[in-house]
SEKOLFI-17849 format. One record per residue (C-alpha): residue number from 1; residue in one letter; x, y, z. Coordinates in Angstrom, 1 decimal, m for minus. Layout:
R_NUM_a_X_Y_Z
...
END
This chain:
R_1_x_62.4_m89.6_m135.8
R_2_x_59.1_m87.7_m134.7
R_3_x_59.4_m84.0_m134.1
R_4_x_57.9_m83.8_m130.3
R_5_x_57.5_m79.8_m131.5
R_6_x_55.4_m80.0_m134.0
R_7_x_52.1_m82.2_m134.5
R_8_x_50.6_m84.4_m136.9
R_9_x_47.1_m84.6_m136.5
R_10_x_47.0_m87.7_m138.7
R_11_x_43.9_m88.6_m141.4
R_12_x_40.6_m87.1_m140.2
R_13_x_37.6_m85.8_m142.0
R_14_x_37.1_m82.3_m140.4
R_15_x_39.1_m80.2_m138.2
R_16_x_37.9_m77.2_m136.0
R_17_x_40.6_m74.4_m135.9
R_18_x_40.1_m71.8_m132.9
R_19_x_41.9_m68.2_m134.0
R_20_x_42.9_m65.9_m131.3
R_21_x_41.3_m65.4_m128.1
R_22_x_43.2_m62.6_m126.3
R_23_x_42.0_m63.7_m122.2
R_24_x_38.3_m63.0_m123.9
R_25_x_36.6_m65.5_m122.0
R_26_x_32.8_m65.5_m122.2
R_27_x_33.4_m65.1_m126.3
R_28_x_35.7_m68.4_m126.1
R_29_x_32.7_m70.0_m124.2
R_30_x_30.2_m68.8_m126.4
R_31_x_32.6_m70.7_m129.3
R_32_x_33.0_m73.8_m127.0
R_33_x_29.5_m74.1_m127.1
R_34_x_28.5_m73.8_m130.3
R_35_x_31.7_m76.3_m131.4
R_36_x_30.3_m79.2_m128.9
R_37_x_27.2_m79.1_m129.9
R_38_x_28.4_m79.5_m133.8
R_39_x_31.1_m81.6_m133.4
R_40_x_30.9_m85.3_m135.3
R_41_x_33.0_m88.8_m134.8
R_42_x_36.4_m88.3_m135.8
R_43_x_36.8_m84.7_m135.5
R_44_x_39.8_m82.7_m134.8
R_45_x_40.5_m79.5_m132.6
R_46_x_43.4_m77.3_m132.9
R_47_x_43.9_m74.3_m130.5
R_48_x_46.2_m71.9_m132.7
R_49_x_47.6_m70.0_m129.4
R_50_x_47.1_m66.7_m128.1
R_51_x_44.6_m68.0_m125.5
R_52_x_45.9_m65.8_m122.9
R_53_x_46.4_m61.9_m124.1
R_54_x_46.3_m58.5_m122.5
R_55_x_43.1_m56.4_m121.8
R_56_x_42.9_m52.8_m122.8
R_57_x_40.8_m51.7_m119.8
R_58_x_39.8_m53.4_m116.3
R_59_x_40.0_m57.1_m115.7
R_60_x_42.4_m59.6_m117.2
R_61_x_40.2_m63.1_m117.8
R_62_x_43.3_m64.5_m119.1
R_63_x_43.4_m67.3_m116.9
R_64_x_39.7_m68.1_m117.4
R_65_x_40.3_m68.4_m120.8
R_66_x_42.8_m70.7_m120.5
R_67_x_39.9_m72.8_m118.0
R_68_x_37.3_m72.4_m120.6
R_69_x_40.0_m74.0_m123.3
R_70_x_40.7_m76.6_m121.1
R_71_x_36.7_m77.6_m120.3
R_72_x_36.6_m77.6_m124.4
R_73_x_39.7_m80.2_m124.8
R_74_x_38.3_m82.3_m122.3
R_75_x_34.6_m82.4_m123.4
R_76_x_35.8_m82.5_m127.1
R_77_x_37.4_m85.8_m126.3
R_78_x_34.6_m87.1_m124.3
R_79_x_32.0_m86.2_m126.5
R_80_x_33.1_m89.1_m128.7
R_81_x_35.7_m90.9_m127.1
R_82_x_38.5_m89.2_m128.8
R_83_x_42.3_m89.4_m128.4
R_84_x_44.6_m87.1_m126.4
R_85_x_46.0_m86.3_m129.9
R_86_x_42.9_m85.1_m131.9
R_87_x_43.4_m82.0_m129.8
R_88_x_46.4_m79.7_m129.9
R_89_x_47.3_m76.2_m128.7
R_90_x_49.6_m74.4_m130.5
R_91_x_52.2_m71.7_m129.1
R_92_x_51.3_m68.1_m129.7
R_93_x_53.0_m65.1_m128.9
R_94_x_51.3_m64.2_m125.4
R_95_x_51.6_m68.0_m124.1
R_96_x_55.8_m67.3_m125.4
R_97_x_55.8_m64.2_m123.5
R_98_x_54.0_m66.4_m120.5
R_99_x_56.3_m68.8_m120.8
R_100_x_59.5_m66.9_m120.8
R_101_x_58.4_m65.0_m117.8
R_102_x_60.2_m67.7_m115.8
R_103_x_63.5_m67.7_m117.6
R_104_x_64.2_m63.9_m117.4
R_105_x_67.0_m64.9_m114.8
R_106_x_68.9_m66.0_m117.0
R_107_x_68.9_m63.3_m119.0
R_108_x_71.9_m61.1_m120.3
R_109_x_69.7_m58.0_m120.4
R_110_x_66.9_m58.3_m118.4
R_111_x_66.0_m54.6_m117.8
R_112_x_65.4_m53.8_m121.4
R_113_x_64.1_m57.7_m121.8
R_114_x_60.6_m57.1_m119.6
R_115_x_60.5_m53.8_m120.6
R_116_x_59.8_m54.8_m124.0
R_117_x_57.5_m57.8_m122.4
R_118_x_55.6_m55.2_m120.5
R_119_x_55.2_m53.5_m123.8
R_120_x_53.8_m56.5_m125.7
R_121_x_51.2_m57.0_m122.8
R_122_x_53.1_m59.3_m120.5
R_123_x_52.1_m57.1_m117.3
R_124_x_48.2_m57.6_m118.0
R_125_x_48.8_m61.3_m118.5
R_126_x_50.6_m62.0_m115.3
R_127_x_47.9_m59.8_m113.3
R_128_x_45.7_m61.9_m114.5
R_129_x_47.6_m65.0_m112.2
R_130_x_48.3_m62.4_m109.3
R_131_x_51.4_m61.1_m110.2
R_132_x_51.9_m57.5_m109.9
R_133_x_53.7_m55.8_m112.4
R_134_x_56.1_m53.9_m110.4
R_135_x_57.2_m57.3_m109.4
R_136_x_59.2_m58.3_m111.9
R_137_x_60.2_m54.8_m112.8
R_138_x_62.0_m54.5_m109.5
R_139_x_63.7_m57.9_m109.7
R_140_x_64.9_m57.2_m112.9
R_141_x_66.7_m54.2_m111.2
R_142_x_68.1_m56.3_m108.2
R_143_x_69.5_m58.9_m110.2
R_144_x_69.7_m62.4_m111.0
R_145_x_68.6_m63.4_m107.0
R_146_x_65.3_m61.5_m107.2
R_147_x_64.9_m62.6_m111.2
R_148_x_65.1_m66.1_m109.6
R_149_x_63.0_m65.9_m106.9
R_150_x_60.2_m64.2_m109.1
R_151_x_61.1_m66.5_m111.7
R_152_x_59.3_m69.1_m109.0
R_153_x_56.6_m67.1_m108.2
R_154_x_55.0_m67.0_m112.0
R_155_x_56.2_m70.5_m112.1
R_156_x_54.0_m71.3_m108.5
R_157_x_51.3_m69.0_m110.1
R_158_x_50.9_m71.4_m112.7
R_159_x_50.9_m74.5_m111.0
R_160_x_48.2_m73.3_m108.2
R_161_x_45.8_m73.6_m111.7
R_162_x_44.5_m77.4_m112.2
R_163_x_46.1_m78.1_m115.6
R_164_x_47.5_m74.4_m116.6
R_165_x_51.4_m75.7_m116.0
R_166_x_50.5_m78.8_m118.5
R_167_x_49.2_m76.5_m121.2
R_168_x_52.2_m73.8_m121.0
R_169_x_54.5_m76.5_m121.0
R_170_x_53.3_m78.8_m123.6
R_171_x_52.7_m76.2_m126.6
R_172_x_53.4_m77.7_m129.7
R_173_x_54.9_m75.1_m132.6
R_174_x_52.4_m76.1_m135.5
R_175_x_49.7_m78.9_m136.6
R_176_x_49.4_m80.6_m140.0
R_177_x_47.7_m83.0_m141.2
R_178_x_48.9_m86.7_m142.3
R_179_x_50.0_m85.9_m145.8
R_180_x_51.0_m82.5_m144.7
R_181_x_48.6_m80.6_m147.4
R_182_x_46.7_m78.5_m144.5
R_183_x_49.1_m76.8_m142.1
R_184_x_47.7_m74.8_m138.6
R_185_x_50.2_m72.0_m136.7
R_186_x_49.4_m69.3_m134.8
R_187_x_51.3_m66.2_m136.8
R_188_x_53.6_m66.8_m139.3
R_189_x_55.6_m69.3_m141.3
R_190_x_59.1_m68.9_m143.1
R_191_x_58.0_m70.1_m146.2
R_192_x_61.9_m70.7_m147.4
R_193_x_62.3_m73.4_m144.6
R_194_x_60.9_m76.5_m144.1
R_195_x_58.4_m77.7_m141.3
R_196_x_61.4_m78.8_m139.0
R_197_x_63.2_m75.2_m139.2
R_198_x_60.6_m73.0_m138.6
R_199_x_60.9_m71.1_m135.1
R_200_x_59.7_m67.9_m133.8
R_201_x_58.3_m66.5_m136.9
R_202_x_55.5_m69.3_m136.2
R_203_x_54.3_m67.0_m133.2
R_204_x_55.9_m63.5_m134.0
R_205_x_54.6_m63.5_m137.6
R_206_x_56.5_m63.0_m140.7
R_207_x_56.3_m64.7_m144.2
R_208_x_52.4_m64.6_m144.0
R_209_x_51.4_m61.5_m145.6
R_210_x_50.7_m63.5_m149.0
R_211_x_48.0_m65.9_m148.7
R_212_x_48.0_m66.4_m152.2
R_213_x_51.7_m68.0_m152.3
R_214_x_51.9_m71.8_m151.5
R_215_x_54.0_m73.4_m149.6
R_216_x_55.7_m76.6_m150.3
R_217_x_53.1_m79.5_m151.1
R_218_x_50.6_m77.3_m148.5
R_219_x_47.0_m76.7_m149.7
R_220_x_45.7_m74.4_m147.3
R_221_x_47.6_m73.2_m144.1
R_222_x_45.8_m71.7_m141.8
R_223_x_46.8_m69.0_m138.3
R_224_x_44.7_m67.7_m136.1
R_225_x_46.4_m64.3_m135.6
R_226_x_47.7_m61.6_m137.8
R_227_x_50.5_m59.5_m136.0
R_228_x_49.9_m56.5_m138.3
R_229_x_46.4_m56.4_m137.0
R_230_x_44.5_m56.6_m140.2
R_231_x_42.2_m59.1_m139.0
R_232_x_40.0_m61.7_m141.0
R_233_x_41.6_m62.7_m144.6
R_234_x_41.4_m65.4_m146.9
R_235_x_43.7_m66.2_m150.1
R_236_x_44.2_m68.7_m152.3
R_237_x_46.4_m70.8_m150.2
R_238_x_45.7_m69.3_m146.8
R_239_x_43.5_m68.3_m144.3
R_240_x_43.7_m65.5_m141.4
R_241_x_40.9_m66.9_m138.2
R_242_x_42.1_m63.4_m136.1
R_243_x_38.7_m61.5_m135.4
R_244_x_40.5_m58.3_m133.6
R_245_x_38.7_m57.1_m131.3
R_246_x_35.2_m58.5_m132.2
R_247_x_35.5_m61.6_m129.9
R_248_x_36.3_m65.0_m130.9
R_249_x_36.6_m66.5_m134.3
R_250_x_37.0_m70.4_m135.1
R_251_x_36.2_m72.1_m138.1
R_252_x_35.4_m76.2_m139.7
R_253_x_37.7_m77.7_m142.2
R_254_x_37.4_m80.4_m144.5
R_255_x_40.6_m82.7_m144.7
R_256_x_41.7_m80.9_m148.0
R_257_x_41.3_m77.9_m146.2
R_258_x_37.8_m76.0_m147.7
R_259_x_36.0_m74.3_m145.4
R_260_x_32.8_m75.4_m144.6
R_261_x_31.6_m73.3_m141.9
R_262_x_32.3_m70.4_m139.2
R_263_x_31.7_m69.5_m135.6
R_264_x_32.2_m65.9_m133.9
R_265_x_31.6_m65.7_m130.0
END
């Protein structure tokens, strides 16, 4: 039985891999751009997450970014008449945090819970959609009522954007490709489970630090963020597309996984 969670990308000759964007908008259009206008038959695109993200100062562009990544999907598969399914966005930490938002009702703790959102960036995200962060702050200290009724609000937030509700809710965990010997995430992998079992070290990080240790019959696996913050690395076996704070990274592979080019925006 397919795994509706994860995502084979199936035979293809090239795949574009987007790392993370962090809500930087203009950079991820600057990307788009450069992607469309290189882009051949039979190509794949794989968004590894992290689309949304705080901002250190001013502005969230969050939900731009998630606009400008939805433009890109739909002009990808356009371009050359592509399927639905040469395309995939992958989970990443902000879009779990996003996500999650709306569940916080349910919640044993959910004091120390968005607390320790807020901390991660969760506040600048949902400013971003025109939710205040003393919002949920206070409904988490009402109660389950108030968590509920916030819980809608996000929920509302996100479906006021044309096709933001479809993306949160239709992230898929990881990307492969039909053999399985080129593997996408956004953070991490548990390199001691197989593709079915892996869960939220796939956004959180954790068994990545290596990229010199292989994983199962993988050739190259590939994440577009690195949750220690180092930034751009390559190994033997894998690949780090997380450009910190210098924009946009994205990058072309060939179906056994070489890379044959790179974009910054």
């Amino acid at each position: 039985m397919q795994n509706l969670r994860l995502h084979n990308l199936g035979s293809y000759k090239r795949v574009w891999v987007i790392g993370a964007v962090r809500g930087r908008a203009n950079a991820l259009n600057t990307v788009s751009k450069k992607i469309l206008n290189k882009q051949k038959l039979l190509d794949r695109l794989v968004f590894t997450g992290n689309i949304v993200g705080p901002s250190s100062k001013g502005e969230n562009f969050s939900l731009k970014s998630v606009d400008v990544a939805l433009l890109l999907r739909s002009n990808f598969i356009s371009n050359y008449s592509s399927d639905v399914n040469d395309v995939v966005f992958l989970r990443g930490q902000f879009e779990e945090l996003l996500d999650k938002s709306r569940q916080l009702h349910i919640s044993p703790n959910p004091k120390e819970l968005v607390e320790w959102m807020y901390s991660r960036g969760l506040d600048s995200i949902l400013s971003a959609y025109g939710i205040s962060s003393g919002l949920l702050k206070n409904a988490a200290k009402d109660g389950a009522l108030a968590l509920s009724r916030t819980s809608v609000r996000i929920h509302e937030a996100l479906v006021k954007q044309s096709g933001h509700y479809k993306y949160i809710s239709t992230l898929k965990r990881l990307a492969y490709n039909d053999d399985r010997s080129v593997l996408m995430v956004s953070a991490g992998l548990a390199k001691d489970r197989p593709l079915e079992a892996q869960s939220d070290e796939l956004w959180w990080g954790g068994g990545f630090s290596n990229l010199d240790e292989p994983y199962g019959i993988t050739r190259r696996f590939i994440r577009g963020l690195d949750p220690e913050g180092k930034g751009l690395a390559s190994g033997k076996y894998g690949i780090t597309l997380d450009s910190g704070d210098k924009g946009v990274f994205a990058a072309l592979f060939s179906s056994d996984g070489n890379l044959l080019e790179t974009i910054q925006g």
